[in-house]
PyMOL CGO cylinders between C-alpha atoms (Angstrom):
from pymol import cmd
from pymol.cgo import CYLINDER

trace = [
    CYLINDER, 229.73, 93.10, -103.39, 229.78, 96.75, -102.80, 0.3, 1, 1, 1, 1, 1, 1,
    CYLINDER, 229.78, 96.75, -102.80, 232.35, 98.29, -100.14, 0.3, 1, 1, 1, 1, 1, 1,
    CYLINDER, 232.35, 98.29, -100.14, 229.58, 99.58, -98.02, 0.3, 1, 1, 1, 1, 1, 1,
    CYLINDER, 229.58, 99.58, -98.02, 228.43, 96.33, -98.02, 0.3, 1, 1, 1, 1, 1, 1,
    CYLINDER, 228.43, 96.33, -98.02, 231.46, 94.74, -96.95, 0.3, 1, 1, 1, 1, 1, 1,
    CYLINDER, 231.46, 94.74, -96.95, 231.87, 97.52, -94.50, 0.3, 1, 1, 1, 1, 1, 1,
    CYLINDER, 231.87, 97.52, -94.50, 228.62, 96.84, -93.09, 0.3, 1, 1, 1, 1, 1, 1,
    CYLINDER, 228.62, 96.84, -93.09, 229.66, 93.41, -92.36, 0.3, 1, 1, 1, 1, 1, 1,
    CYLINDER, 229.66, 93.41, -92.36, 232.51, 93.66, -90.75, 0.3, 1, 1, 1, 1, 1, 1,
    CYLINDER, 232.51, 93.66, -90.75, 230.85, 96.40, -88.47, 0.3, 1, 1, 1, 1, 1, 1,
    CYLINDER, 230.85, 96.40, -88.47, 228.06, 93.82, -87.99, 0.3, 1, 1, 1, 1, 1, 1,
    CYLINDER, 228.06, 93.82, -87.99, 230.36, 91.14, -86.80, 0.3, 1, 1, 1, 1, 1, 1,
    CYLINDER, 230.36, 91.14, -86.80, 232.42, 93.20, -84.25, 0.3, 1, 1, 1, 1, 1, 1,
    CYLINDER, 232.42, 93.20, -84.25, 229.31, 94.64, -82.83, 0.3, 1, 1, 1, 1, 1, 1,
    CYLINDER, 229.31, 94.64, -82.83, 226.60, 92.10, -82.52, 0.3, 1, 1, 1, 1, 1, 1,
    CYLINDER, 226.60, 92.10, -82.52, 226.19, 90.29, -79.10, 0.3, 1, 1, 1, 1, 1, 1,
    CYLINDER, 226.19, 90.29, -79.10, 227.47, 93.43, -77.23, 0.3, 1, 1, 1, 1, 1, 1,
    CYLINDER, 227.47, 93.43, -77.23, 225.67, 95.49, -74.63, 0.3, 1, 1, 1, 1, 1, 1,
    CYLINDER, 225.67, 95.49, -74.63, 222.10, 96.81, -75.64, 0.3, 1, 1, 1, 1, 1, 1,
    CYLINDER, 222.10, 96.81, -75.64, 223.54, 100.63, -75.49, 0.3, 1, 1, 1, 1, 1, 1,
    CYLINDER, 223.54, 100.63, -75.49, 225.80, 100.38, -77.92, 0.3, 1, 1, 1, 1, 1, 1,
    CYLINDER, 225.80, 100.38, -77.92, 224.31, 97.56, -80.16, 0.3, 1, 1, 1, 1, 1, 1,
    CYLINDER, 224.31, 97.56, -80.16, 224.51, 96.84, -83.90, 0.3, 1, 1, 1, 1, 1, 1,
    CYLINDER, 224.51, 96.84, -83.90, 220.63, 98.17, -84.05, 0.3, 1, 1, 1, 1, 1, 1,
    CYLINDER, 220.63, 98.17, -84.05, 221.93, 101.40, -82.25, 0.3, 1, 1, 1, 1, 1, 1,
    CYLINDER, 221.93, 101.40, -82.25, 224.35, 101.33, -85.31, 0.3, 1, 1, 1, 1, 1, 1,
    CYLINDER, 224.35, 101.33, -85.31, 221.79, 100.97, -87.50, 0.3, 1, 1, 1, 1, 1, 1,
    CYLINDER, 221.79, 100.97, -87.50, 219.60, 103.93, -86.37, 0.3, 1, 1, 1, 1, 1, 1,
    CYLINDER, 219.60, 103.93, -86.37, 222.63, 106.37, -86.44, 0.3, 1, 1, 1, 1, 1, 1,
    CYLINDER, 222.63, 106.37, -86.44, 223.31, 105.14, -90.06, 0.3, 1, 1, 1, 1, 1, 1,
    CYLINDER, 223.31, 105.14, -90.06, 219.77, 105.52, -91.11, 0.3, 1, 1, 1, 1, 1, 1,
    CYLINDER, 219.77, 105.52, -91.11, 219.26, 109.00, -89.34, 0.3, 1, 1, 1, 1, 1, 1,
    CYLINDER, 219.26, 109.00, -89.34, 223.21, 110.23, -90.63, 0.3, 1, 1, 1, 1, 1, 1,
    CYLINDER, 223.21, 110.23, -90.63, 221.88, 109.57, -94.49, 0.3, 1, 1, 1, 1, 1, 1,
    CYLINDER, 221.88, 109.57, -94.49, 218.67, 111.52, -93.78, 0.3, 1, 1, 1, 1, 1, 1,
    CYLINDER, 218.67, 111.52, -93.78, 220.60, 114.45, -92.37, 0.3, 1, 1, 1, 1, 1, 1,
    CYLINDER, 220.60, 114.45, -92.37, 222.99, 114.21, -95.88, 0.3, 1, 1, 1, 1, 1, 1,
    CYLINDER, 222.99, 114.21, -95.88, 220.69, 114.68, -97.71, 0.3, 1, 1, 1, 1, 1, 1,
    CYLINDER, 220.69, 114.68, -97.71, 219.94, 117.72, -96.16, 0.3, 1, 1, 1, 1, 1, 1,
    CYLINDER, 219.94, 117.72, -96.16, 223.02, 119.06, -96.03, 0.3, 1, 1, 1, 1, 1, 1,
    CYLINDER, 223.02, 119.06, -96.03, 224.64, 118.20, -99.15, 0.3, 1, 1, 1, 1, 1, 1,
    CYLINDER, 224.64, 118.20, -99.15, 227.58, 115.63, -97.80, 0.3, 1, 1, 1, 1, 1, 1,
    CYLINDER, 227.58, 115.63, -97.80, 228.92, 112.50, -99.22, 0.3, 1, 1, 1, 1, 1, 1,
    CYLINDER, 228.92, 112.50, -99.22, 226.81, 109.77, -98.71, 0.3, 1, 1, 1, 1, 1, 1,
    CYLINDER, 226.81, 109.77, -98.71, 229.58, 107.26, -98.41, 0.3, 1, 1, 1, 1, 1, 1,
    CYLINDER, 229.58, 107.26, -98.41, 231.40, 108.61, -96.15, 0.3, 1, 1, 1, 1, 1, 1,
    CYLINDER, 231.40, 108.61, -96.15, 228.72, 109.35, -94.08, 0.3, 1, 1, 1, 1, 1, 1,
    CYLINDER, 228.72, 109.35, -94.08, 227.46, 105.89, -94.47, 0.3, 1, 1, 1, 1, 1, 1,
    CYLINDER, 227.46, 105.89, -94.47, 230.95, 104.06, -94.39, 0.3, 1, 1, 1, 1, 1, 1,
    CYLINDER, 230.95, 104.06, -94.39, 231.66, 106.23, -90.91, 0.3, 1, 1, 1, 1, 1, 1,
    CYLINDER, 231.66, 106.23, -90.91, 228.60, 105.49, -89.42, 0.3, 1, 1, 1, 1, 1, 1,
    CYLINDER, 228.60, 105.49, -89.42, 228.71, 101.78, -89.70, 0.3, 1, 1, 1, 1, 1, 1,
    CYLINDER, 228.71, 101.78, -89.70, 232.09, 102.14, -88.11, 0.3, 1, 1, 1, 1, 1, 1,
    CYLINDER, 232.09, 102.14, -88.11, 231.55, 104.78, -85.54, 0.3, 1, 1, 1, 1, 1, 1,
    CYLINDER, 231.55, 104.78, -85.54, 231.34, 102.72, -82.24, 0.3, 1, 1, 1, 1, 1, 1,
    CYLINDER, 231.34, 102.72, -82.24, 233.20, 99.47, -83.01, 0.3, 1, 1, 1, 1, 1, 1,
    CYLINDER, 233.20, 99.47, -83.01, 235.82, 100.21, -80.61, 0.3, 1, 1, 1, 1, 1, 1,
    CYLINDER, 235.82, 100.21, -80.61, 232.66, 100.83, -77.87, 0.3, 1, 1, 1, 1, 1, 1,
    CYLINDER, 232.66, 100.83, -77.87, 233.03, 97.65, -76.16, 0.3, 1, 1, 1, 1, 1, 1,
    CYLINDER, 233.03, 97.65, -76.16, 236.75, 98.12, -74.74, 0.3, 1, 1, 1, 1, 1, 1,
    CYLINDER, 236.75, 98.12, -74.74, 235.61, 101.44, -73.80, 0.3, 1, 1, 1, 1, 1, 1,
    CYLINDER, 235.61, 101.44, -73.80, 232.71, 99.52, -71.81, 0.3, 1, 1, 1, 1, 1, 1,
    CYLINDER, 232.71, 99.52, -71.81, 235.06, 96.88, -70.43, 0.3, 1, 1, 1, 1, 1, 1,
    CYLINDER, 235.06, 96.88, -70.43, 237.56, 99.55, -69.41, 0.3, 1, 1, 1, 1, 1, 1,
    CYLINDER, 237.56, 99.55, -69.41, 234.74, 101.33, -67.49, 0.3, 1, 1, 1, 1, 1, 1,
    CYLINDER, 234.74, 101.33, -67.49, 235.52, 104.33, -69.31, 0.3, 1, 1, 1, 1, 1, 1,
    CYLINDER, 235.52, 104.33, -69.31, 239.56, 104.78, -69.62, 0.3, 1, 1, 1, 1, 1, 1,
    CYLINDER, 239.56, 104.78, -69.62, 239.60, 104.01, -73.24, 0.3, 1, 1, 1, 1, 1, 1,
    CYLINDER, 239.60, 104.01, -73.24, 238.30, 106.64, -75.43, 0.3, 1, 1, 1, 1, 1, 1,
    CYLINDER, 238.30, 106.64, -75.43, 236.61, 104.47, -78.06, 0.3, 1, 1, 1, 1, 1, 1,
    CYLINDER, 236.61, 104.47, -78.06, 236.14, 107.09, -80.85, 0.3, 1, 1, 1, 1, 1, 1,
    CYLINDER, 236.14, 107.09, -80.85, 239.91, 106.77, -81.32, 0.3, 1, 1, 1, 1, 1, 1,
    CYLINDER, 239.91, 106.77, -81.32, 240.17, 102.87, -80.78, 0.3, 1, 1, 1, 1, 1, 1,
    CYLINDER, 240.17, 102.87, -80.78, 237.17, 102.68, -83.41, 0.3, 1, 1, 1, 1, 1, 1,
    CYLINDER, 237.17, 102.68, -83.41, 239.21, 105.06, -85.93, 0.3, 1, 1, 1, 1, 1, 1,
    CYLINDER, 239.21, 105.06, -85.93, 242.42, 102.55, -85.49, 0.3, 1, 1, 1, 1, 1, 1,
    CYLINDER, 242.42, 102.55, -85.49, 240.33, 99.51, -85.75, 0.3, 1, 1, 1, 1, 1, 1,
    CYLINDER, 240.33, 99.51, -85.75, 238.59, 101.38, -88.96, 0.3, 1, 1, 1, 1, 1, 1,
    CYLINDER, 238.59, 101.38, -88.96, 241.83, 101.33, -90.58, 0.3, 1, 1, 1, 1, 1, 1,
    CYLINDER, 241.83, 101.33, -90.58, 242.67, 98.43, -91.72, 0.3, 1, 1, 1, 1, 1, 1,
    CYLINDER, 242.67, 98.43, -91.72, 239.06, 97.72, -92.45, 0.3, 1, 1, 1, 1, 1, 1,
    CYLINDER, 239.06, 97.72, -92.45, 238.81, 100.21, -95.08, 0.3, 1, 1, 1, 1, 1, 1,
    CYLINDER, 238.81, 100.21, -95.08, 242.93, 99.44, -96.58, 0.3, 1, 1, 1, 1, 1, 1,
    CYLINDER, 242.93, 99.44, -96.58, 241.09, 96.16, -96.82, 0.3, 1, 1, 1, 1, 1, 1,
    CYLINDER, 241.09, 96.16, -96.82, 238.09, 96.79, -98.89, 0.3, 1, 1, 1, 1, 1, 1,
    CYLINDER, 238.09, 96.79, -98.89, 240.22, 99.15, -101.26, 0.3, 1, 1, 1, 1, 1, 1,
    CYLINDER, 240.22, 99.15, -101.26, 239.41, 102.71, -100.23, 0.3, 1, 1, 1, 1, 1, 1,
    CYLINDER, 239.41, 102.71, -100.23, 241.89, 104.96, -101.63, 0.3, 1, 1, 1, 1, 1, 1,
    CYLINDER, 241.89, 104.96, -101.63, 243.46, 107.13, -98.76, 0.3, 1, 1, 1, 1, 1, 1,
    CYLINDER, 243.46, 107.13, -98.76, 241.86, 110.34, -99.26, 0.3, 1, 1, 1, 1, 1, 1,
    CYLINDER, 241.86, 110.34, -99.26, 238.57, 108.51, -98.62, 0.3, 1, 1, 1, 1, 1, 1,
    CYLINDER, 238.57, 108.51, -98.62, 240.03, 106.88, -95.65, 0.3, 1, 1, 1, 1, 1, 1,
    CYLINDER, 240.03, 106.88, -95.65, 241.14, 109.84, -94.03, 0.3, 1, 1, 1, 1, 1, 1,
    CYLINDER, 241.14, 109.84, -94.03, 237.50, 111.87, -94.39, 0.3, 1, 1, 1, 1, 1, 1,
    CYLINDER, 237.50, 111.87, -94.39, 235.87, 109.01, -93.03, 0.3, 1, 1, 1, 1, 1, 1,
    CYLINDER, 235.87, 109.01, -93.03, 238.24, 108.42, -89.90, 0.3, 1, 1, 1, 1, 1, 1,
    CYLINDER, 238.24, 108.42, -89.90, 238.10, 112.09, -88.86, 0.3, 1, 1, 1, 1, 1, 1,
    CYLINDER, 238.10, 112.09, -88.86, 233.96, 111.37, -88.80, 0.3, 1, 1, 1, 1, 1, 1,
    CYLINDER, 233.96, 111.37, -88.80, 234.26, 108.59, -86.57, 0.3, 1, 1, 1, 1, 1, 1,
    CYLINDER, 234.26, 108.59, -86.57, 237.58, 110.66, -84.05, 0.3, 1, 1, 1, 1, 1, 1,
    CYLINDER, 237.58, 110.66, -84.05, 235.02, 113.51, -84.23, 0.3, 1, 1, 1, 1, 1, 1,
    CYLINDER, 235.02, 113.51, -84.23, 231.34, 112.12, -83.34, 0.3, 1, 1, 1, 1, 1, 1,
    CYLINDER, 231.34, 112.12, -83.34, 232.21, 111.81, -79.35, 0.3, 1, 1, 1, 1, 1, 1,
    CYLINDER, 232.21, 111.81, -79.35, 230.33, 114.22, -77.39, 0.3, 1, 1, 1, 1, 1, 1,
    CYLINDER, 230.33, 114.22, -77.39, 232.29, 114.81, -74.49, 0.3, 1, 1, 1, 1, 1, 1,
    CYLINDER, 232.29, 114.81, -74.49, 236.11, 114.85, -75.86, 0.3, 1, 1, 1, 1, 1, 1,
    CYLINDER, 236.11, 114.85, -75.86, 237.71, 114.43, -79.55, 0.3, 1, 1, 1, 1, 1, 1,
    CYLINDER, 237.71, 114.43, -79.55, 238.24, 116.62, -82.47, 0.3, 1, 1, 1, 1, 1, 1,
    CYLINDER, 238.24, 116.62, -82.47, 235.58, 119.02, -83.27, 0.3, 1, 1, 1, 1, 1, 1,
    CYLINDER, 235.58, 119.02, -83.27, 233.53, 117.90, -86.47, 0.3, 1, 1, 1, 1, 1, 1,
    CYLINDER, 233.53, 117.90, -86.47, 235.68, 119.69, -89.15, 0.3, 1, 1, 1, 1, 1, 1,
    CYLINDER, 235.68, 119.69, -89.15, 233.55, 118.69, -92.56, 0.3, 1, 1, 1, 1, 1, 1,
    CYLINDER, 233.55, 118.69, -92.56, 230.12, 118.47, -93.14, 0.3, 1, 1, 1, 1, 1, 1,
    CYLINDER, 230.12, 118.47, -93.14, 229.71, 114.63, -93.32, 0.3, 1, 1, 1, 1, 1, 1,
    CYLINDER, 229.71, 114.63, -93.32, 231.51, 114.72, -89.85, 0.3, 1, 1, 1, 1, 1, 1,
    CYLINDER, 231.51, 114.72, -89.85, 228.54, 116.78, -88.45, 0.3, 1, 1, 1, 1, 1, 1,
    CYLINDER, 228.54, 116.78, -88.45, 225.95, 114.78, -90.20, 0.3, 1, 1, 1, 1, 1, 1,
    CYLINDER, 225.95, 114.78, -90.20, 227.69, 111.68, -88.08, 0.3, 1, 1, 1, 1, 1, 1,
    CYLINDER, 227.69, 111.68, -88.08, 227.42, 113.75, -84.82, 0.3, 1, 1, 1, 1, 1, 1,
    CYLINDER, 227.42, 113.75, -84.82, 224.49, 115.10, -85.16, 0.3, 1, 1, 1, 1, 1, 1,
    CYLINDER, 224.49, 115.10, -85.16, 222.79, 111.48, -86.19, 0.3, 1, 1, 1, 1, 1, 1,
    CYLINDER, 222.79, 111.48, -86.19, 224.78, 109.99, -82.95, 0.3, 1, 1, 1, 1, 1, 1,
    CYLINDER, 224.78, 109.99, -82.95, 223.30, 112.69, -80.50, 0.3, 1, 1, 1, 1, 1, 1,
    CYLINDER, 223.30, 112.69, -80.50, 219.80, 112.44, -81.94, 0.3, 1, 1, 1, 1, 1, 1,
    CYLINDER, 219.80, 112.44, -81.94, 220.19, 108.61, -80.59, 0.3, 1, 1, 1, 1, 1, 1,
    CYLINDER, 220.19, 108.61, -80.59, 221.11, 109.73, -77.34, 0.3, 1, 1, 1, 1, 1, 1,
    CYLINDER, 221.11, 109.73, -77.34, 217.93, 111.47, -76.94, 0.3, 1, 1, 1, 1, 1, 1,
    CYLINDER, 217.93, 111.47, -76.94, 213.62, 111.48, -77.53, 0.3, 1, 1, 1, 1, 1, 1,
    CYLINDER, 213.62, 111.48, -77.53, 212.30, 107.93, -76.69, 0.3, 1, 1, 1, 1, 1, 1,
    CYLINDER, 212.30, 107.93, -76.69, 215.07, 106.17, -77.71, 0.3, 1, 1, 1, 1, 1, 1,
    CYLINDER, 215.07, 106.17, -77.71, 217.52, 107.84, -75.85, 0.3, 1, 1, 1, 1, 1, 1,
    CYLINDER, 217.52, 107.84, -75.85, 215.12, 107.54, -72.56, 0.3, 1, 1, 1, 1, 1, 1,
    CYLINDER, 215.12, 107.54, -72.56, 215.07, 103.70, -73.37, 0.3, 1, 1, 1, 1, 1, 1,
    CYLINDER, 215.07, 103.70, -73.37, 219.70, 103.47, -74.19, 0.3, 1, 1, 1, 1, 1, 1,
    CYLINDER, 219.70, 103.47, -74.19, 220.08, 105.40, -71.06, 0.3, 1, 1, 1, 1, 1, 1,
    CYLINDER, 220.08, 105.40, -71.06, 218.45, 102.52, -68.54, 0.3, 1, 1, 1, 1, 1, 1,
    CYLINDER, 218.45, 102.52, -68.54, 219.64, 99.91, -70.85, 0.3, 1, 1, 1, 1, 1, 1,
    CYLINDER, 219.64, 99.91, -70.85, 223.26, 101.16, -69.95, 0.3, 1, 1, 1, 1, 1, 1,
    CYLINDER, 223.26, 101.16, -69.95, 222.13, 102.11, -65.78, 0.3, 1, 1, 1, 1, 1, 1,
    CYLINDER, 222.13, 102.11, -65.78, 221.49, 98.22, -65.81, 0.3, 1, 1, 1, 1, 1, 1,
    CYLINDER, 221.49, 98.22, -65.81, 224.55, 97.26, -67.83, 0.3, 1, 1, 1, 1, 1, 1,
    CYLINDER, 224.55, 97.26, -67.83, 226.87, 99.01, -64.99, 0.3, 1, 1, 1, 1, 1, 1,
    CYLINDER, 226.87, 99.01, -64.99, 224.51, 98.06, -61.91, 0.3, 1, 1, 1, 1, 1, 1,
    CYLINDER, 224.51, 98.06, -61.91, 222.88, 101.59, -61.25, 0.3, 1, 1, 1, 1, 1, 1,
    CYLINDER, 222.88, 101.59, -61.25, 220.09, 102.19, -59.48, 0.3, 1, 1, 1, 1, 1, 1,
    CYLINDER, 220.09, 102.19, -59.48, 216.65, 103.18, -60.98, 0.3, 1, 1, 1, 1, 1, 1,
    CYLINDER, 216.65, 103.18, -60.98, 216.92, 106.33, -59.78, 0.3, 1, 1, 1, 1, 1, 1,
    CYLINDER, 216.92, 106.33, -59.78, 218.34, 108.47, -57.15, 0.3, 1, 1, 1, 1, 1, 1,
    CYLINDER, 218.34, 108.47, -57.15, 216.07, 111.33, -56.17, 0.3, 1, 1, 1, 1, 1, 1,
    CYLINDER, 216.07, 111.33, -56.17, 217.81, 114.52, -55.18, 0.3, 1, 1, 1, 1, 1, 1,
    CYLINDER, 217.81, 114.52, -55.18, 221.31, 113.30, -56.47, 0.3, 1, 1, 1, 1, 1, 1,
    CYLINDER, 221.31, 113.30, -56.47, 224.19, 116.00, -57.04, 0.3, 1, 1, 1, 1, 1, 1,
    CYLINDER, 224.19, 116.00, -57.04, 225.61, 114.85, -60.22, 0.3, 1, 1, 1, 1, 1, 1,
    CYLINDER, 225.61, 114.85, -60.22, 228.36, 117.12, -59.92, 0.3, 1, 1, 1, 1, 1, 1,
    CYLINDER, 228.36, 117.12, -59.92, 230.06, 114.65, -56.97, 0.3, 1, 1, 1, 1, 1, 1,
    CYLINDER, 230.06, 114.65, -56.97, 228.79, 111.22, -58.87, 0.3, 1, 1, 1, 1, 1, 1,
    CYLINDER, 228.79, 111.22, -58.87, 230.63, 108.78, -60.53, 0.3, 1, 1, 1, 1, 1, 1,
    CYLINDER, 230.63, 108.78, -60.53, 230.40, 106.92, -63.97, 0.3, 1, 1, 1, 1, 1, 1,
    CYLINDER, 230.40, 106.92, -63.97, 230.17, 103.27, -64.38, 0.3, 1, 1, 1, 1, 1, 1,
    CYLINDER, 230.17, 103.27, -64.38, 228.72, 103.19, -60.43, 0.3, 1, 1, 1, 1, 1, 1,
    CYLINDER, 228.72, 103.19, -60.43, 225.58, 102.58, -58.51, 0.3, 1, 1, 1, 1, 1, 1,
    CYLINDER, 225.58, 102.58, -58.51, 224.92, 106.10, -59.25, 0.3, 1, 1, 1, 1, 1, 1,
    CYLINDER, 224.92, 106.10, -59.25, 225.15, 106.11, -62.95, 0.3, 1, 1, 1, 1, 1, 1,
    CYLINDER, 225.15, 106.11, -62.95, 221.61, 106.24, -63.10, 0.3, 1, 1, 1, 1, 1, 1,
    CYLINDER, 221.61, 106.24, -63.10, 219.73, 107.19, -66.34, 0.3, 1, 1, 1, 1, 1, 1,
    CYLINDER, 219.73, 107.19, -66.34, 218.67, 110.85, -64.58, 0.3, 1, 1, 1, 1, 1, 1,
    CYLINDER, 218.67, 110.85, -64.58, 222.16, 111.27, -63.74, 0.3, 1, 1, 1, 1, 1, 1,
    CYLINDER, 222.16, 111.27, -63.74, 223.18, 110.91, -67.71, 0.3, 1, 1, 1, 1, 1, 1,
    CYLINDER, 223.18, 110.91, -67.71, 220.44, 113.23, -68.15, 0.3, 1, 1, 1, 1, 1, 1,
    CYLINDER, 220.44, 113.23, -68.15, 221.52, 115.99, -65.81, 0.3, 1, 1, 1, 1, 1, 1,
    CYLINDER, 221.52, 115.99, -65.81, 225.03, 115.35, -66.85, 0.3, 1, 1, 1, 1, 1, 1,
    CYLINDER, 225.03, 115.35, -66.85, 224.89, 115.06, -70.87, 0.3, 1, 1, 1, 1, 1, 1,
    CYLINDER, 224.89, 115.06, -70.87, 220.99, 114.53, -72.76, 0.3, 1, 1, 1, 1, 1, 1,
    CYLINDER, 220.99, 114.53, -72.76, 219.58, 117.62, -71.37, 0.3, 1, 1, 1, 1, 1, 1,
    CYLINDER, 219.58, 117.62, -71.37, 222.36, 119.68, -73.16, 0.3, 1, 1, 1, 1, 1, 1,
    CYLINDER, 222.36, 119.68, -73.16, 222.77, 118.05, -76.07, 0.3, 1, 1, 1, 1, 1, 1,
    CYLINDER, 222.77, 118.05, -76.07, 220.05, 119.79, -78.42, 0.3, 1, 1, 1, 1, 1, 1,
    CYLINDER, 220.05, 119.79, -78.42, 222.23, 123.18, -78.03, 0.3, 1, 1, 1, 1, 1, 1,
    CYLINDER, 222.23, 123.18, -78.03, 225.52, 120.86, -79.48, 0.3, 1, 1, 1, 1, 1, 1,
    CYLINDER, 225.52, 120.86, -79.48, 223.71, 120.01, -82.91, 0.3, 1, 1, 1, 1, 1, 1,
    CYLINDER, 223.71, 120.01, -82.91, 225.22, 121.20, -86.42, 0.3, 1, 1, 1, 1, 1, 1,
    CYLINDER, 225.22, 121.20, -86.42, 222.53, 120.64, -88.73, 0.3, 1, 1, 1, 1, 1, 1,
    CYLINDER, 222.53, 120.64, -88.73, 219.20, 122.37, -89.50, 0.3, 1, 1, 1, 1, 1, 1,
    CYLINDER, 219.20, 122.37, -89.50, 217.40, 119.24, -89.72, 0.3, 1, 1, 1, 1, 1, 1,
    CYLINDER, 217.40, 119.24, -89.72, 218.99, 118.01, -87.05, 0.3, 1, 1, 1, 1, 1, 1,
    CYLINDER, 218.99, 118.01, -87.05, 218.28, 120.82, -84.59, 0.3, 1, 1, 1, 1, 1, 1,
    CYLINDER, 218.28, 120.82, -84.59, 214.40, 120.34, -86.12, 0.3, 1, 1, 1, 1, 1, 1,
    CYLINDER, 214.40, 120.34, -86.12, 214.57, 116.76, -84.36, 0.3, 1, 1, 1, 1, 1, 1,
    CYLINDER, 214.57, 116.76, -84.36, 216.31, 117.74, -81.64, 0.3, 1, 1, 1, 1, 1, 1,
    CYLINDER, 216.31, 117.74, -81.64, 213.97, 120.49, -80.39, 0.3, 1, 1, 1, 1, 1, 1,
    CYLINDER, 213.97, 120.49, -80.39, 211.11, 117.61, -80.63, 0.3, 1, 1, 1, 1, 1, 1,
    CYLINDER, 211.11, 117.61, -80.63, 213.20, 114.54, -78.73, 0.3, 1, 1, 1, 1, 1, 1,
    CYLINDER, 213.20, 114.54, -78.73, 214.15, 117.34, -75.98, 0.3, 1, 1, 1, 1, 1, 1,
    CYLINDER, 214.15, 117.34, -75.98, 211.00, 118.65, -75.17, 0.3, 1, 1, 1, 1, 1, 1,
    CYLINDER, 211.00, 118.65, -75.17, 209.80, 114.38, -74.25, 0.3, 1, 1, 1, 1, 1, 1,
    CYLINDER, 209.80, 114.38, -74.25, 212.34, 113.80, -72.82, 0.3, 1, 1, 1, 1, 1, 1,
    CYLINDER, 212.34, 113.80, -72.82, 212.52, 116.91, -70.37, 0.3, 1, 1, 1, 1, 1, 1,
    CYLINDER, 212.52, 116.91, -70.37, 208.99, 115.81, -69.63, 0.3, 1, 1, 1, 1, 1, 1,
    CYLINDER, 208.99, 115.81, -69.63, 209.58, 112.41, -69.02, 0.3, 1, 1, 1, 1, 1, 1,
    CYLINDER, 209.58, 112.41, -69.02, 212.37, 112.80, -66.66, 0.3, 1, 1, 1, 1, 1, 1,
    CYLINDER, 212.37, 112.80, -66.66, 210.27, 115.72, -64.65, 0.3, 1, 1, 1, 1, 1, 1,
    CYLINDER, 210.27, 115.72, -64.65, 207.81, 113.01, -64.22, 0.3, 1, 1, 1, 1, 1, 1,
    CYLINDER, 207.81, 113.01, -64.22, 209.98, 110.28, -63.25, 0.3, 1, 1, 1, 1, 1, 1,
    CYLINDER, 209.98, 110.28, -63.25, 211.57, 112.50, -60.01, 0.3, 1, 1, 1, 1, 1, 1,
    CYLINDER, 211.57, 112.50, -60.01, 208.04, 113.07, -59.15, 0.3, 1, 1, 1, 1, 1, 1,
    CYLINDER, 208.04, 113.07, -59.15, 207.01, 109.50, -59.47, 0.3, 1, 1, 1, 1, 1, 1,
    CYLINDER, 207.01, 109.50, -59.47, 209.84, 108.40, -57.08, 0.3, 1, 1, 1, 1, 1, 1,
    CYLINDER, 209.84, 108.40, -57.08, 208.55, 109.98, -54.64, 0.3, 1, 1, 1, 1, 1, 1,
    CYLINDER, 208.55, 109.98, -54.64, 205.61, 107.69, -54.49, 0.3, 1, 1, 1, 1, 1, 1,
    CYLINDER, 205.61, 107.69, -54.49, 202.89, 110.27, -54.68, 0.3, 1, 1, 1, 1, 1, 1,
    CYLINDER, 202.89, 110.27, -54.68, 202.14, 110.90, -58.04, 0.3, 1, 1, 1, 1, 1, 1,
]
cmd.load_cgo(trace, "trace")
């Protein structure tokens, strides 16, 4: 068996059965969309692939700490003795744990190689578009928020509350996220996701109102 494959399973065990933001198919997508931005930009598919797969497995303490664990650097420890296991040398080990410590968007390292800003960029693009529409009222539910909250000054809200809507993770993080991307391609697919989802949300504070 190859080592991504065994990589891929271990990831796959740890993560499946856990909340529907940060699922094993969330995995997936950043996996699939990481390898189409390395191709773009020249970095090591392996390590792109082998960090990707391992990016969020330390997501769910994070979750069930509401937020006081920073899971990039769980998910790097937990990475560890994951890849000692499957027999990557050290050099390799080291390149793909500074991927997963710097893919976080609002703390950790900044993304030092290229195959670290493949993995944030292909993280990001998740967070936004349709998809990232759909993961942000997947999570509201997971931590009780309401639908929405018309009129709601983010800057005196709380995570992991009743006001942890999906707007609120819009105002506070999607809508700036297309100025944070590395990659050419990725800012290509970035511009697109943005533009939808500024629309959508525009059109969700007017529906709340109830007259549109």
């Amino acid at each position: 068996m190859r080592k991504l494959d065994r990589v891929r399973e271990e990831a796959r065990r740890i993560l499946d059965g856990g909340r529907g933001s940060h699922d094993w198919e969330h995995t997936e997508r950043v996996c699939n969309m990481a390898l189409h931005l390395a191709a773009f930009e020249n970095a090591d598919p392996e390590i792109v692939e082998a960090a990707a797969l391992l990016h969020d497995i330390g997501r769910h303490e994070q979750d069930r700490a509401y937020g006081k664990v920073s899971h990039e650097i769980l998910s790097s420890e937990m990475a560890r003795p994951i890849l000692e296991s499957i027999g990557y040398q050290e050099d390799m080990i080291l390149r793909i744990l500074h991927c997963i410590e710097s893919h976080r968007y609002r703390q950790g390292s900044a993304p030092g190689t290229v195959e670290a800003r493949v993995l944030f960029d292909a993280d990001k693009l998740d967070a936004i578009g349709a998809i990232g529409i759909g993961r942000a009222f997947v999570f509201a539910g997971e931590v009780g928020a309401a639908v929405h909250i018309r009129n709601l000054d983010v800057e005196n809200t709380k995570s992991y509350t009743r006001e942890d809507t999906a707007y609120r993770e819009f105002k506070v993080k999607l809508e700036k996220i297309k100025d944070r991307i590395y990659t050419s391609e990725g800012k290509r697919i970035a511009g697109e996701r943005h533009e939808y989802m500024v629309s959508f949300f525009k059109r969700l504070d007017g529906e709340a109102e109830g007259r549109i």
